[in-house]
PDB file as gemmi writes it, atoms N, CA and C in Angstrom:
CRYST1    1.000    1.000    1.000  90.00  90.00  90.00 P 1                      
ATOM      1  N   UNK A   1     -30.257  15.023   2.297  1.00  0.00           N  
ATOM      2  CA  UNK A   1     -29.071  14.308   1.837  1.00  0.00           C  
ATOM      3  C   UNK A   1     -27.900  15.287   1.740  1.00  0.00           C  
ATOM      4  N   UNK A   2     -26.894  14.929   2.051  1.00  0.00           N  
ATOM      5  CA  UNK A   2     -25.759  15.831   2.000  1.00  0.00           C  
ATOM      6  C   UNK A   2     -25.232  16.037   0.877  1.00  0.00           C  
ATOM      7  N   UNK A   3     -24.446  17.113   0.430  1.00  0.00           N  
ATOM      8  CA  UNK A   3     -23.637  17.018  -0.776  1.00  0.00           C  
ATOM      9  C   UNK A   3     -22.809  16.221  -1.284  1.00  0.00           C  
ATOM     10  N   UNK A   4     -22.388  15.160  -0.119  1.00  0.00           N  
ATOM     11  CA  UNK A   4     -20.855  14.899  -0.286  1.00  0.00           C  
ATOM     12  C   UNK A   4     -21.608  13.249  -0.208  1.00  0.00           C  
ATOM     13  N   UNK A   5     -23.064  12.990   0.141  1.00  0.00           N  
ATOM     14  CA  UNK A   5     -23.607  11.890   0.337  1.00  0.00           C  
ATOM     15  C   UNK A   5     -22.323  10.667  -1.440  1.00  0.00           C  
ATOM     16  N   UNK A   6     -22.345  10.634  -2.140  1.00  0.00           N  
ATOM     17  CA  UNK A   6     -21.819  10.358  -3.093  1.00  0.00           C  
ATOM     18  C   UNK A   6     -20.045  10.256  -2.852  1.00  0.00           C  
ATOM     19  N   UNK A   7     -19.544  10.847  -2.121  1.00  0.00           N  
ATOM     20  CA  UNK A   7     -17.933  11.131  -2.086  1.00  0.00           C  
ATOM     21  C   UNK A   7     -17.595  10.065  -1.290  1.00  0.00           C  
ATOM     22  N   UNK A   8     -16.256   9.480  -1.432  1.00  0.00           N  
ATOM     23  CA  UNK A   8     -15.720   8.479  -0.753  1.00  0.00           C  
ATOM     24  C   UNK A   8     -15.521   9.023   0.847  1.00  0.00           C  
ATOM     25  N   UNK A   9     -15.229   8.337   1.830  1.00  0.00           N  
ATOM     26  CA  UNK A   9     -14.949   8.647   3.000  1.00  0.00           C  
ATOM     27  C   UNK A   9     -13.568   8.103   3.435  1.00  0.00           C  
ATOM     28  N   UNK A  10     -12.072   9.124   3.680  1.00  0.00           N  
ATOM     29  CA  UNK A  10     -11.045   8.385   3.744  1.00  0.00           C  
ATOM     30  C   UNK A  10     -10.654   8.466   5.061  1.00  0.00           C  
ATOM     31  N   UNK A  11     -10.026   7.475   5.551  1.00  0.00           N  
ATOM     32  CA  UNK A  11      -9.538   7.459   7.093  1.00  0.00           C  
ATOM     33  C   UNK A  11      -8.135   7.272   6.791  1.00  0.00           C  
ATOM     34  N   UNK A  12      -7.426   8.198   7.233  1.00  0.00           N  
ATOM     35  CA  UNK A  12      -5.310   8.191   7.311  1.00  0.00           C  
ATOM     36  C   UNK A  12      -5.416   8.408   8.693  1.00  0.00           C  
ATOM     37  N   UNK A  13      -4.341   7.056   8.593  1.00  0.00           N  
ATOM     38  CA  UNK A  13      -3.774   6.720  10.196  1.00  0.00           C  
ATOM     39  C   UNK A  13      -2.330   6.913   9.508  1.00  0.00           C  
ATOM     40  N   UNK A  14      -1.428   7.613  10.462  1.00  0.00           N  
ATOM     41  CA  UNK A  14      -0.236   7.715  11.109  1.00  0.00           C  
ATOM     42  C   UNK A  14       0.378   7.044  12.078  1.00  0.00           C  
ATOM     43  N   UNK A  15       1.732   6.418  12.070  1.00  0.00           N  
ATOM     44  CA  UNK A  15       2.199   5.956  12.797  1.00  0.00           C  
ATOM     45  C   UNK A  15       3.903   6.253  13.391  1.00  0.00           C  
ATOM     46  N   UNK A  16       3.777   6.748  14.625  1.00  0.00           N  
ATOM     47  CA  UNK A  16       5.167   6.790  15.530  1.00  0.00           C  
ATOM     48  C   UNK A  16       5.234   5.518  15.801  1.00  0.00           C  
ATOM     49  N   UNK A  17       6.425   5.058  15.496  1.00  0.00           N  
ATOM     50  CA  UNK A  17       6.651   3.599  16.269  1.00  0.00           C  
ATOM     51  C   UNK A  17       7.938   4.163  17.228  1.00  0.00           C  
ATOM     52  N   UNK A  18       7.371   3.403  18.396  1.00  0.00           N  
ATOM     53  CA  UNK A  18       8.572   3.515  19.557  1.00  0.00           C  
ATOM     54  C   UNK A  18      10.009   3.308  19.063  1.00  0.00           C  
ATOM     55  N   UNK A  19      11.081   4.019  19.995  1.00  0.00           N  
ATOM     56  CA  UNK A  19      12.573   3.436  19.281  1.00  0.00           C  
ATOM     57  C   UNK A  19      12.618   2.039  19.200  1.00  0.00           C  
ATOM     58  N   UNK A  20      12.081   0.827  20.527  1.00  0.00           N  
ATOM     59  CA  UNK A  20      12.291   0.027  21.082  1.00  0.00           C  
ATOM     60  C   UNK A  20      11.337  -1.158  19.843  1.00  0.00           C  
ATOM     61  N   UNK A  21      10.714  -0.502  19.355  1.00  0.00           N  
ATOM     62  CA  UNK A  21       9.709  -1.969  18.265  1.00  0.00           C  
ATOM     63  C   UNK A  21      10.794  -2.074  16.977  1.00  0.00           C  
ATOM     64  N   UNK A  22      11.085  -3.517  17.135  1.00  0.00           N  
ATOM     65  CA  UNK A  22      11.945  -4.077  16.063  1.00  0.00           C  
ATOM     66  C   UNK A  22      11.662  -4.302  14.604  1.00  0.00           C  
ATOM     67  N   UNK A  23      12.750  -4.122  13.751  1.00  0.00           N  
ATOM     68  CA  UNK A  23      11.868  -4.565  12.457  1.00  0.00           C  
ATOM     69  C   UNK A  23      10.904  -5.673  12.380  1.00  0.00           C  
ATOM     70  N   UNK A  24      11.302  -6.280  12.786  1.00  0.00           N  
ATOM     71  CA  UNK A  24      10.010  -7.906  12.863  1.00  0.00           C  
ATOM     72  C   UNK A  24       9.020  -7.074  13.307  1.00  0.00           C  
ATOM     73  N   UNK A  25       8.791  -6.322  14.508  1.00  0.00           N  
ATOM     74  CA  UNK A  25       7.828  -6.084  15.149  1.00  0.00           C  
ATOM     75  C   UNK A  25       6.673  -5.068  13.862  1.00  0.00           C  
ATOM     76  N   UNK A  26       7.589  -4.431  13.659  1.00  0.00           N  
ATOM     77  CA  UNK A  26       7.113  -3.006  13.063  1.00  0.00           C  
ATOM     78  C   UNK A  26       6.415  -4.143  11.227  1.00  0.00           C  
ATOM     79  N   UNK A  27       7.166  -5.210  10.985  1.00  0.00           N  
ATOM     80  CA  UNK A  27       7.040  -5.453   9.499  1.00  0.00           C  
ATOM     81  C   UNK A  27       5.266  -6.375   9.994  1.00  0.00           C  
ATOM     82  N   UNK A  28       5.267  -6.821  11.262  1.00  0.00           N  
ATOM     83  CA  UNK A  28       4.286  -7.359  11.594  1.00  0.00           C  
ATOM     84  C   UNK A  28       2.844  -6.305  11.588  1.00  0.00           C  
ATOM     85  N   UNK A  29       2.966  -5.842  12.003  1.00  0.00           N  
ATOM     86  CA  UNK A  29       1.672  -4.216  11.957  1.00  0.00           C  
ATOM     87  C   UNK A  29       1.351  -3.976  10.323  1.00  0.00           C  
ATOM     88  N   UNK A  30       3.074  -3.880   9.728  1.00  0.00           N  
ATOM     89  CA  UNK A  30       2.386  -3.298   8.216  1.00  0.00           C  
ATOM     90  C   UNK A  30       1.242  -4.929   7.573  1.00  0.00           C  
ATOM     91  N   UNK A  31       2.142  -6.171   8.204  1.00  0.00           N  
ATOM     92  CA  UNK A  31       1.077  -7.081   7.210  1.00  0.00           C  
ATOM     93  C   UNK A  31       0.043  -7.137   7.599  1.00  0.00           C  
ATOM     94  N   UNK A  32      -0.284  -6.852   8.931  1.00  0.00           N  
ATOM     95  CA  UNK A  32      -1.612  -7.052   9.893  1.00  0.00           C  
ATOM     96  C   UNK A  32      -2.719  -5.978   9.542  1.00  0.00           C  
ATOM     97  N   UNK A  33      -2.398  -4.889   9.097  1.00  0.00           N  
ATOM     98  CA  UNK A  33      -2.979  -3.592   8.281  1.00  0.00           C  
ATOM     99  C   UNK A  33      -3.237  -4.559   7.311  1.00  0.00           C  
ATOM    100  N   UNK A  34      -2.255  -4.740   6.230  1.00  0.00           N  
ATOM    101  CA  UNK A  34      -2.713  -5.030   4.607  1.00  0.00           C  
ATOM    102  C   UNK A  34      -3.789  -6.041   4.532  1.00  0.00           C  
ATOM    103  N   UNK A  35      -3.898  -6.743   5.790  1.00  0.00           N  
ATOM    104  CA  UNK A  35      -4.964  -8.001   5.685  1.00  0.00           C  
ATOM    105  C   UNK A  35      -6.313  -7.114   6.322  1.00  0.00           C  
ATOM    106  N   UNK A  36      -6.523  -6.264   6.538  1.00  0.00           N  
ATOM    107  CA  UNK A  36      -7.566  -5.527   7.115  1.00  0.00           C  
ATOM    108  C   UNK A  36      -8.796  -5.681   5.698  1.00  0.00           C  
ATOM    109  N   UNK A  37      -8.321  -4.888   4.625  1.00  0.00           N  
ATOM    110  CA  UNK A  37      -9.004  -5.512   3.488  1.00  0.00           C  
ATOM    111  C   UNK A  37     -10.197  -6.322   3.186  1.00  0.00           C  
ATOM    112  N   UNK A  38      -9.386  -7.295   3.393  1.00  0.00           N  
ATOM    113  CA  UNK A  38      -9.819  -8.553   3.229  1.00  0.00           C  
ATOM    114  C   UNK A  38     -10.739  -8.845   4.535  1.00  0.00           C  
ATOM    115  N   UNK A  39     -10.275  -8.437   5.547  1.00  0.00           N  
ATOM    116  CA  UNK A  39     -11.571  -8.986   6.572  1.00  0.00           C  
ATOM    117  C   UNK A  39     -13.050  -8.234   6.688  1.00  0.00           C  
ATOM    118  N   UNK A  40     -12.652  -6.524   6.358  1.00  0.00           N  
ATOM    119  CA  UNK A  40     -13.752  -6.216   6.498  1.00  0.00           C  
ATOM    120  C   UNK A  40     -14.407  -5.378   5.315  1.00  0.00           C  
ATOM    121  N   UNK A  41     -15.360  -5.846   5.084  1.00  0.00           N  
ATOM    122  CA  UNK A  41     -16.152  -5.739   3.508  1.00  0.00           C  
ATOM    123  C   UNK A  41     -16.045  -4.060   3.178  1.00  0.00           C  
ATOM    124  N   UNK A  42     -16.484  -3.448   3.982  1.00  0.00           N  
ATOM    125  CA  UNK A  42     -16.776  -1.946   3.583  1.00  0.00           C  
ATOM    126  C   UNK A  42     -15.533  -1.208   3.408  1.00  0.00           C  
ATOM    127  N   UNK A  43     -14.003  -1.850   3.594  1.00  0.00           N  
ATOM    128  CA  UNK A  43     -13.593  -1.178   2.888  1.00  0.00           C  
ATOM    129  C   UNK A  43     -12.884  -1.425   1.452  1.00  0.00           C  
ATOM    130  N   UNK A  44     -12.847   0.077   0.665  1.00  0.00           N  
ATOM    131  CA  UNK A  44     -13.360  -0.089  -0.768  1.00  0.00           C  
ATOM    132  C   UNK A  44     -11.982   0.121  -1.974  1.00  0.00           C  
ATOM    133  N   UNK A  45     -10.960   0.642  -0.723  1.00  0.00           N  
ATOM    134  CA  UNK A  45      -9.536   0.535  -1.208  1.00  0.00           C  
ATOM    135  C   UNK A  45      -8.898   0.849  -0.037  1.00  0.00           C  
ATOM    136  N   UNK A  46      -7.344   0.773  -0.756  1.00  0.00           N  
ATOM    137  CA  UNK A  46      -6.018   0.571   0.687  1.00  0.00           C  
ATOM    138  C   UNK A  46      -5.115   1.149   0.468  1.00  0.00           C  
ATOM    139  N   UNK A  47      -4.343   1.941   0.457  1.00  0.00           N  
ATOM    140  CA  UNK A  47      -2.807   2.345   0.314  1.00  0.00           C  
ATOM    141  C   UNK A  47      -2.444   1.991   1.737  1.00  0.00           C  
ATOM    142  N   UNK A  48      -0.857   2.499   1.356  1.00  0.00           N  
ATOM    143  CA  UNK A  48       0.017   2.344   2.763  1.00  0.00           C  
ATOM    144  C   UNK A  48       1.159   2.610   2.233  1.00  0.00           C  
ATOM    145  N   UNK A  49       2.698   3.460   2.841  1.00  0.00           N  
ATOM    146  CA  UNK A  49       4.041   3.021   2.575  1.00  0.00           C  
ATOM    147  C   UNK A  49       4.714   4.572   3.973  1.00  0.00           C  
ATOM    148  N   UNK A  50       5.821   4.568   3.604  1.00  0.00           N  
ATOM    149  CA  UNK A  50       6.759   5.340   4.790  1.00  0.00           C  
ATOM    150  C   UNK A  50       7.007   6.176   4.032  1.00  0.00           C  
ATOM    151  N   UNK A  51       7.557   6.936   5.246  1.00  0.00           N  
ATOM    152  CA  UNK A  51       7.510   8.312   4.704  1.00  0.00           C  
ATOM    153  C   UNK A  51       8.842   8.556   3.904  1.00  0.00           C  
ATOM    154  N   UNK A  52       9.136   9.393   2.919  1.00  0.00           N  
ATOM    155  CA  UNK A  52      10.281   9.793   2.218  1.00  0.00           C  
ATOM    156  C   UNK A  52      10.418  11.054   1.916  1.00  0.00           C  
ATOM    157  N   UNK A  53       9.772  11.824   2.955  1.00  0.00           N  
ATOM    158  CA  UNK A  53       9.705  13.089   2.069  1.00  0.00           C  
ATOM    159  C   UNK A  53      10.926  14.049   2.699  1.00  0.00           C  
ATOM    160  N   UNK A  54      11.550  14.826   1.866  1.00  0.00           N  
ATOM    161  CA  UNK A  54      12.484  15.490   2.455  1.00  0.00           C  
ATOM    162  C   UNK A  54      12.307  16.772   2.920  1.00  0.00           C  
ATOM    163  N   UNK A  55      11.276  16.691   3.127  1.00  0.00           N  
ATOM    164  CA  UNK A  55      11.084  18.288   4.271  1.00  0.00           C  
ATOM    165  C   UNK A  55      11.470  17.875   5.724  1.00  0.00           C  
ATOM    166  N   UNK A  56      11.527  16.940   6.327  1.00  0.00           N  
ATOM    167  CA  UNK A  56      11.939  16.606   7.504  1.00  0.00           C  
ATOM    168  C   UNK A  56      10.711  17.315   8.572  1.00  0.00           C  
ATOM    169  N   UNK A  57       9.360  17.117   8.237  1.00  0.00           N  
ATOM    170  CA  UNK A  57       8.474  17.693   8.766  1.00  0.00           C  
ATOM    171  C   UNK A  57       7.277  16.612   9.466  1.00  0.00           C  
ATOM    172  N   UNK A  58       8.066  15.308   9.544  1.00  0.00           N  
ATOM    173  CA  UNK A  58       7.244  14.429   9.927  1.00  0.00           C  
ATOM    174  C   UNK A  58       7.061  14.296  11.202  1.00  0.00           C  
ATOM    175  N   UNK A  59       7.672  14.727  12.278  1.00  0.00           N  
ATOM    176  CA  UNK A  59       7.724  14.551  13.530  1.00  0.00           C  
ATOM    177  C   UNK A  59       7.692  13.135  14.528  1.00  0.00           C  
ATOM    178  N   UNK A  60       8.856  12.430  13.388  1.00  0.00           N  
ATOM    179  CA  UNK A  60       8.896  11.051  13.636  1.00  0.00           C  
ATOM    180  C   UNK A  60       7.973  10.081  12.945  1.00  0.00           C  
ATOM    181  N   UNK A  61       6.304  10.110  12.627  1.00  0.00           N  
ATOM    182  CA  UNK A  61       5.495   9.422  12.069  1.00  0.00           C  
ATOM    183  C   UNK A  61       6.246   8.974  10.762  1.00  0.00           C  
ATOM    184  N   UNK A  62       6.548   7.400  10.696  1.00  0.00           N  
ATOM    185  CA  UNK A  62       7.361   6.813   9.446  1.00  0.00           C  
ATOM    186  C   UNK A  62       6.575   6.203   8.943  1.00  0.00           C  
ATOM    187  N   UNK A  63       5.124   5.917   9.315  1.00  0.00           N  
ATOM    188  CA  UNK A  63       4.270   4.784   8.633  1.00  0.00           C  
ATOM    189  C   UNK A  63       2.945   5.472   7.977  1.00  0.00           C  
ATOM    190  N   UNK A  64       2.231   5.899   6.525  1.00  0.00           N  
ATOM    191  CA  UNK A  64       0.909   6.334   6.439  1.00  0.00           C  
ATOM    192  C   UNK A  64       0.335   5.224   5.786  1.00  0.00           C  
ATOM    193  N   UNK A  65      -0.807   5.011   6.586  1.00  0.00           N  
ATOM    194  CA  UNK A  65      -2.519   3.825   5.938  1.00  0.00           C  
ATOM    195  C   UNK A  65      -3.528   4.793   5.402  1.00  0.00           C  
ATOM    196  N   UNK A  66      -3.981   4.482   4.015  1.00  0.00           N  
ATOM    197  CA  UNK A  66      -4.995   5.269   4.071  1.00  0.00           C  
ATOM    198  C   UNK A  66      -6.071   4.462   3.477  1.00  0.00           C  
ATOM    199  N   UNK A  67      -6.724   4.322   4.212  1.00  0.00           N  
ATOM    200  CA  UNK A  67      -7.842   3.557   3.785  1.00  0.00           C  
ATOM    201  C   UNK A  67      -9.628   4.326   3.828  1.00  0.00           C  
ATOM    202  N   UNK A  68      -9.765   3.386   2.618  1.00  0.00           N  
ATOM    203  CA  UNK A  68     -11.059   4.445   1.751  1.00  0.00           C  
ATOM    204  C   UNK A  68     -12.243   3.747   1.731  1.00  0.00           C  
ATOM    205  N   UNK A  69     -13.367   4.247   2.589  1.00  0.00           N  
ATOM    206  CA  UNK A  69     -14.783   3.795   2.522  1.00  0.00           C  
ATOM    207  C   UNK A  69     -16.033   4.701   1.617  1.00  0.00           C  
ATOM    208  N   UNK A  70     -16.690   3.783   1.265  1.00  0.00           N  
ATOM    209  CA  UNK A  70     -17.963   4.230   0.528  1.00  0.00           C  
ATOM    210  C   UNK A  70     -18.331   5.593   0.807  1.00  0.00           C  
ATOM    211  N   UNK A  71     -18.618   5.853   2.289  1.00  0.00           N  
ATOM    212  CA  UNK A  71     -19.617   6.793   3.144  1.00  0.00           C  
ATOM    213  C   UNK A  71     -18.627   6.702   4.483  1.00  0.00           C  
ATOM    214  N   UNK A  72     -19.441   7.194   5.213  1.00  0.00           N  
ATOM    215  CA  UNK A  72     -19.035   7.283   6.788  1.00  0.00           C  
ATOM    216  C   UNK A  72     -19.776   5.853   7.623  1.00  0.00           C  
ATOM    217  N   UNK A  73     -20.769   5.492   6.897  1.00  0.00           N  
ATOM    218  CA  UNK A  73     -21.544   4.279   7.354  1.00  0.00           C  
ATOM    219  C   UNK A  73     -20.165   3.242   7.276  1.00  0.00           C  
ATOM    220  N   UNK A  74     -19.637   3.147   6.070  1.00  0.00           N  
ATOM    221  CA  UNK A  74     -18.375   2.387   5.850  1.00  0.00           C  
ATOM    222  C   UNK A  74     -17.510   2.145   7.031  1.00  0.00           C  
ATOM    223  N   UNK A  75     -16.630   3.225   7.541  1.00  0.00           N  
ATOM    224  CA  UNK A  75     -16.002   3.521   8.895  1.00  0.00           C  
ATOM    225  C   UNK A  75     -16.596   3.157  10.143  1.00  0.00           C  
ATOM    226  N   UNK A  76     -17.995   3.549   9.978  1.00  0.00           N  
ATOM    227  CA  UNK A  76     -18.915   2.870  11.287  1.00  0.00           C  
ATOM    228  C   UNK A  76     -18.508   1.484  11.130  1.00  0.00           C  
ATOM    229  N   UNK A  77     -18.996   1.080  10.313  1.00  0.00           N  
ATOM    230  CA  UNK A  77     -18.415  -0.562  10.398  1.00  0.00           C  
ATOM    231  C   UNK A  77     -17.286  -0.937  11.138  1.00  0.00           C  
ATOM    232  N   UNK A  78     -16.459  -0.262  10.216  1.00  0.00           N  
ATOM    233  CA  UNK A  78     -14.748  -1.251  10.504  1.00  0.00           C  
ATOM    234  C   UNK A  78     -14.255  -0.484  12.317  1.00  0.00           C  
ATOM    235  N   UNK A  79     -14.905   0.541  12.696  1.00  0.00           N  
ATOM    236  CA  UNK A  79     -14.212   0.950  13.851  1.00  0.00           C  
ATOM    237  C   UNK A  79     -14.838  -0.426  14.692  1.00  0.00           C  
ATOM    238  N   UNK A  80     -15.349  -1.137  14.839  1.00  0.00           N  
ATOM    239  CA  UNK A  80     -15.988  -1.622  15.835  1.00  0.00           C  
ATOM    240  C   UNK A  80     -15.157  -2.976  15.946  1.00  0.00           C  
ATOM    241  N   UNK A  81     -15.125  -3.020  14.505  1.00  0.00           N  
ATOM    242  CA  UNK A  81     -15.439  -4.990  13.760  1.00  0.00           C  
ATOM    243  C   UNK A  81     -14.168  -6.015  14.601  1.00  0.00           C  
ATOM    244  N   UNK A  82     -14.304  -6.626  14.919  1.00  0.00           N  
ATOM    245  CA  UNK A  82     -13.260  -7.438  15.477  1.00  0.00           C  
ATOM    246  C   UNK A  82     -12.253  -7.646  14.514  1.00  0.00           C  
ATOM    247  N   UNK A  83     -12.252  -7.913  13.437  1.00  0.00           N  
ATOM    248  CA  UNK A  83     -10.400  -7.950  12.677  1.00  0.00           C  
ATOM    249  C   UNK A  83      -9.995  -6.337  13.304  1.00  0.00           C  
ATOM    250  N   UNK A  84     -10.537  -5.082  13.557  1.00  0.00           N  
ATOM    251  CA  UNK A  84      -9.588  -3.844  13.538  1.00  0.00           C  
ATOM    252  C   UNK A  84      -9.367  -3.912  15.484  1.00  0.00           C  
ATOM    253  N   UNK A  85     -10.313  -4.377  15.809  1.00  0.00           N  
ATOM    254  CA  UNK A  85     -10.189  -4.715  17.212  1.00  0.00           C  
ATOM    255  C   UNK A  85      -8.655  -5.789  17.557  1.00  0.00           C  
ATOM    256  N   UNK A  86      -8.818  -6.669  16.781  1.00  0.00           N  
ATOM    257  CA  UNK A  86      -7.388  -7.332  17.110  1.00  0.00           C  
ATOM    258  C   UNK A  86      -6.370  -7.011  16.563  1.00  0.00           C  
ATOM    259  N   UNK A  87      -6.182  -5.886  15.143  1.00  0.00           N  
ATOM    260  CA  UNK A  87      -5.589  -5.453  15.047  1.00  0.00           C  
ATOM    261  C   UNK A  87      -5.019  -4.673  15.928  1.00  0.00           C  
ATOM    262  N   UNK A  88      -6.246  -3.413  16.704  1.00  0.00           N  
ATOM    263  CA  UNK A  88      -5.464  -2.492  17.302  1.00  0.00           C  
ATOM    264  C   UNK A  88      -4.451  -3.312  18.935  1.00  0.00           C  
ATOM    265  N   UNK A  89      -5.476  -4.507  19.001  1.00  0.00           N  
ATOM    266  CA  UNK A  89      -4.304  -5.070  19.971  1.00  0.00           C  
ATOM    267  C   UNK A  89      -2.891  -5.011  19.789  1.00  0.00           C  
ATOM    268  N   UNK A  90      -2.380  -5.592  18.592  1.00  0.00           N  
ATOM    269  CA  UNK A  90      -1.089  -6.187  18.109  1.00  0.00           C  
ATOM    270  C   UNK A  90      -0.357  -4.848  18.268  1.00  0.00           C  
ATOM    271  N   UNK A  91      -0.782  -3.472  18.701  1.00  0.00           N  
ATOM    272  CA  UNK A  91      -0.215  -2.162  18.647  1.00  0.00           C  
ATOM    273  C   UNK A  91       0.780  -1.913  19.750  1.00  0.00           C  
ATOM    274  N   UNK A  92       0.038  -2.503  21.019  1.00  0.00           N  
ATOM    275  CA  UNK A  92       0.431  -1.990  22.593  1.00  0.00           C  
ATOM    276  C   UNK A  92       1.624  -2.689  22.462  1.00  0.00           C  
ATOM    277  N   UNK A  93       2.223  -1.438  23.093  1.00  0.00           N  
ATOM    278  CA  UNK A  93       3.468  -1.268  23.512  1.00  0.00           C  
ATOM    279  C   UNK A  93       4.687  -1.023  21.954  1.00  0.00           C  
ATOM    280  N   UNK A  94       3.841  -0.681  20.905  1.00  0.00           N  
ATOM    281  CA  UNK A  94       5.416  -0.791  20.042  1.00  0.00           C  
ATOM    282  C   UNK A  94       4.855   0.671  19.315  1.00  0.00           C  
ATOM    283  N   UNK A  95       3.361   1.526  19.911  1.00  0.00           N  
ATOM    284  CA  UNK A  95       3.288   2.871  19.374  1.00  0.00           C  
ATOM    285  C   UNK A  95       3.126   3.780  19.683  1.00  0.00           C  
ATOM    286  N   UNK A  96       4.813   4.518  19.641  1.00  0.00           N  
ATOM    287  CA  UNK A  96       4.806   6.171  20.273  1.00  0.00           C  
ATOM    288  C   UNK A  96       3.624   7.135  20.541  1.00  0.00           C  
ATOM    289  N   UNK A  97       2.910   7.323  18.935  1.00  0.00           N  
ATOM    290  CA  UNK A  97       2.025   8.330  18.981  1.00  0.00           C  
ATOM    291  C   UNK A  97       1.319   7.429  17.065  1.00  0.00           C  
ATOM    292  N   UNK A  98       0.059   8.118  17.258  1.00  0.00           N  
ATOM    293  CA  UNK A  98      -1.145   7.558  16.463  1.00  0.00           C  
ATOM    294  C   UNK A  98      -1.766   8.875  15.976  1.00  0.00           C  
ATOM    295  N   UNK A  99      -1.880   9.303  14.767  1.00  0.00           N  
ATOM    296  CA  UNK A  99      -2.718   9.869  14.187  1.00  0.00           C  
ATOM    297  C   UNK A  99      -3.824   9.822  13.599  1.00  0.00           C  
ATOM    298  N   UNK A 100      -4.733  10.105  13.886  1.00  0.00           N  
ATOM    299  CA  UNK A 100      -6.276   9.600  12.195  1.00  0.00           C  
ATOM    300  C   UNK A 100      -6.500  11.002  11.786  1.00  0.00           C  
ATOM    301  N   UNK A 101      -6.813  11.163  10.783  1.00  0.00           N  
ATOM    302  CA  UNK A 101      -7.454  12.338  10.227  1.00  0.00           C  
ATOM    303  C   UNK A 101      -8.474  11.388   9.396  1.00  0.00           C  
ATOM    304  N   UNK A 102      -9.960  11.793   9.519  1.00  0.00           N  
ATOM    305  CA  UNK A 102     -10.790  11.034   8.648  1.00  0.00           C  
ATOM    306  C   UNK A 102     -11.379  12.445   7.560  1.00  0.00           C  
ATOM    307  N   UNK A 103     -11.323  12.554   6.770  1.00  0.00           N  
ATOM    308  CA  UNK A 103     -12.045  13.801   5.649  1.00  0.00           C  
ATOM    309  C   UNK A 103     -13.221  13.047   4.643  1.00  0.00           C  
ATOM    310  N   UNK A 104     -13.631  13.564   3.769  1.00  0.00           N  
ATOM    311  CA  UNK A 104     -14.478  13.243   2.833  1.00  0.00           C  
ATOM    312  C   UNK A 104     -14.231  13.842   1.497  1.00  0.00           C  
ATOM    313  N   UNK A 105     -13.740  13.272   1.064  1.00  0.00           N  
ATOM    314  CA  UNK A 105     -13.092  13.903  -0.472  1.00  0.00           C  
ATOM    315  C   UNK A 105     -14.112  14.556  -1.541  1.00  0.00           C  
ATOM    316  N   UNK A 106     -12.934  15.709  -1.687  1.00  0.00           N  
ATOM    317  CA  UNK A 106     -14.115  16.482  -2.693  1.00  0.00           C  
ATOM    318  C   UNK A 106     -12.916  16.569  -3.742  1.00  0.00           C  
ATOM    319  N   UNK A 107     -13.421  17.171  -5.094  1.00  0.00           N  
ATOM    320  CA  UNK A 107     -12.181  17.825  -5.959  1.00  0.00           C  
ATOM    321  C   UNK A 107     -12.904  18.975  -6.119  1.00  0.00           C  
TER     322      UNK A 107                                                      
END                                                                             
């Protein structure tokens, strides 16, 4: 068993949105995320908001999701599941560049 078997498993996605995706477009992704939740069981919390930070070190990415599973079994789930599948549809064509960093939280 691992050490960390017990620690949450977090997945942060980043988002470049193209110049060309409109507010409608862009406000559509954030609600289509927030309903992710709700479709798929394993995950166990949600943040999300834009960036504000004044270091000017974002390299365009204005959007962070961070969403938090049990384990890594958790993530197995939702990468597959059809709500994140039609989510990632609703993406094409309005995203520059995509980040994930997935870690496992320790303190």
């Amino acid at each position: 068993m691992s050490a960390f078997a017990d620690a949450p498993y977090r997945h942060v996605v980043l988002f470049k949105f193209k110049d060309t995706a409109s507010k409608e477009q862009i406000k559509a992704v954030e609600e289509a995320f927030r309903e992710l939740p709700k479709q798929v069981n394993t995950i166990t919390d949600f943040e999300w908001g834009t960036n504000v930070s004044p270091e000017g070190k974002d390299e365009g990415f204005t959007h962070c999701f961070f969403v938090t599973f049990k384990d890594k079994a958790g993530l197995e789930v939702y990468l597959p599941h059809p709500a994140h599948k039609e989510f990632g549809s609703k993406l094409k064509g309005l995203i520059d560049k995509v980040l994930v960093v997935d870690f496992v939280a320790q303190k």
